[in-house]
C-alpha positions, 0 to 999 in steps of 0.5 A, spaced: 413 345 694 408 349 696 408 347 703 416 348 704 415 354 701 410 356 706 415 353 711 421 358 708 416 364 709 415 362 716 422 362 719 423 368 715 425 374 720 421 379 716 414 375 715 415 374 723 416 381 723 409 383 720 406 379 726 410 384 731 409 392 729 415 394 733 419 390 729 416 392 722 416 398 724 425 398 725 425 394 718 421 398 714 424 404 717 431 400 715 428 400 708 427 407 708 433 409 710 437 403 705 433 407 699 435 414 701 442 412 701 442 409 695 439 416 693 445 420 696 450 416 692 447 416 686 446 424 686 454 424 688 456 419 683 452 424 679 456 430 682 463 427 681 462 424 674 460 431 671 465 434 675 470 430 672 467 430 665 467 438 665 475 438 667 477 432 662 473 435 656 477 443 658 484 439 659 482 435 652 482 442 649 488 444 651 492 439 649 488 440 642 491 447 642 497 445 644 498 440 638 500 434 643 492 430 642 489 430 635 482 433 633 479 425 635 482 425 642 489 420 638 496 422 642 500 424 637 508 425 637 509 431 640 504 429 646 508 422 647 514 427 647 512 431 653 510 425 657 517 423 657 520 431 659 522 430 667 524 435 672 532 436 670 528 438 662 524 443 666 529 446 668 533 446 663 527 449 659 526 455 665 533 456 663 531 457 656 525 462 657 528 465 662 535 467 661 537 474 664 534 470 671 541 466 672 543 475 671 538 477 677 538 472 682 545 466 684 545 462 689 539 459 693 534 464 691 535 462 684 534 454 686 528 457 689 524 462 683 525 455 679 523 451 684 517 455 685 516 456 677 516 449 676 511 447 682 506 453 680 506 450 673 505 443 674 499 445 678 
C-alpha cells in the first residue's frame, strides 16, 4: 500500500511541483490568492447578511406597529388581508384619504398624482 502511495504522490502535479521553483511558486501563489478570496466573500457575505438583518428587523417593527404581525413575528388577519389589497384597492383607497383631489385636478393629471402617489408609497 505504501508503495502505491508513493506512486500517486509521484504523479501528483504539485509534489512534481516542489522539485521545480517556477512551478511552486505559481501554486503557492494560486493558493494565496484562493485563501484571500475566500476572505473577501466571507466579508461580503458578512456585509450583505447584516445589511439585510438591519432592514428585515426595521420592516419587522413596522408591521408590528401597524398590527398586520403579532409580537412573536406570526402574521395575523389584518396582515393577511393587506397581502391580498391590489392595485385597483389602492386606488380606491387614494380615492378615500383623498377626496377633494378629483375637485383639484380631472383628467390625466389626476391619473398621474395617483399614480405617482401609489409608486412613492410602494417604494
Amino acid at each position: 500500500q505504501i508503495n502505491k502511495l508513493e506512486q500517486q504522490l509521484v504523479k501528483n502535479p504539485v509534489f512534481q511541483a516542489e522539485r521545480d521553483s517556477e512551478r511552486f511558486a505559481l501554486y503557492a501563489k494560486k493558493a494565496a490568492l484562493d485563501e484571500r478570496a475566500a476572505e473577501l466573500r466571507a466579508q461580503l457575505k458578512g456585509t450583505l447578511l447584516a445589511s439585510f438583518r438591519e432592514e428585515s428587523k426595521a420592516r419587522l417593527k413596522v408591521l408590528q406597529k401597524l398590527g398586520h404581525v403579532s409580537a412573536d413575528g406570526t402574521v395575523l388577519l389584518k396582515g393577511r388581508a393587506a397581502c391580498e389589497i391590489d392595485t385597483a384597492d389602492e386606488l380606491l383607497t387614494v380615492g378615500k384619504l383623498f377626496p377633494q383631489l378629483s375637485l383639484l385636478v380631472s383628467g390625466s393629471l389626476g391619473c398621474y398624482a395617483v399614480n405617482r402617489f401609489v409608486r412613492g408609497f410602494r417604494s
